[in-house]
N, C-alpha and C positions, 0 to 999 in steps of 0.2 A: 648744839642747843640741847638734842636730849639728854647726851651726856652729862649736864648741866641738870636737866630735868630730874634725872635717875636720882642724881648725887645727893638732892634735895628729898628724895623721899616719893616724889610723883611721878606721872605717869604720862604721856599726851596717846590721848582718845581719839585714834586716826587710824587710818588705812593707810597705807604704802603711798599708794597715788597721793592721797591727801597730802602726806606729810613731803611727797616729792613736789606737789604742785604749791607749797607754802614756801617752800626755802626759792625754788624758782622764781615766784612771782617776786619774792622778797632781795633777793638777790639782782632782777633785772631791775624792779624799780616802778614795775605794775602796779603794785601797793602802797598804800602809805602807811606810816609812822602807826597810826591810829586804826587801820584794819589787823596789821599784823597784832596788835594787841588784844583787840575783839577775841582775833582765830585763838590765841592762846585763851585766853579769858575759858570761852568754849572749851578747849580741847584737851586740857591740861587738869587730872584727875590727883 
């Protein structure tokens, strides 16, 4: 994903843990569709 983010020109506004405790949660299934969009929304410069 940030790969992706870089590519486009931005940036995501996080910390380490941050960006590890998003792919986790988003990866097990903790989140839905519609949070992981928020996090980006916020985080992504």
């Amino acid at each position: 994903m940030e790969a992706l983010i870089d590519a486009g020109g931005q940036t995501i506004d996080a910390t380490e843990e941050e960006k590890y405790e998003m792919v986790i949660s988003a990866s097990t299934g903790t989140i839905r569709f519609d949070e992981i969009k928020q996090w980006l929304i916020e985080h992504v410069k």
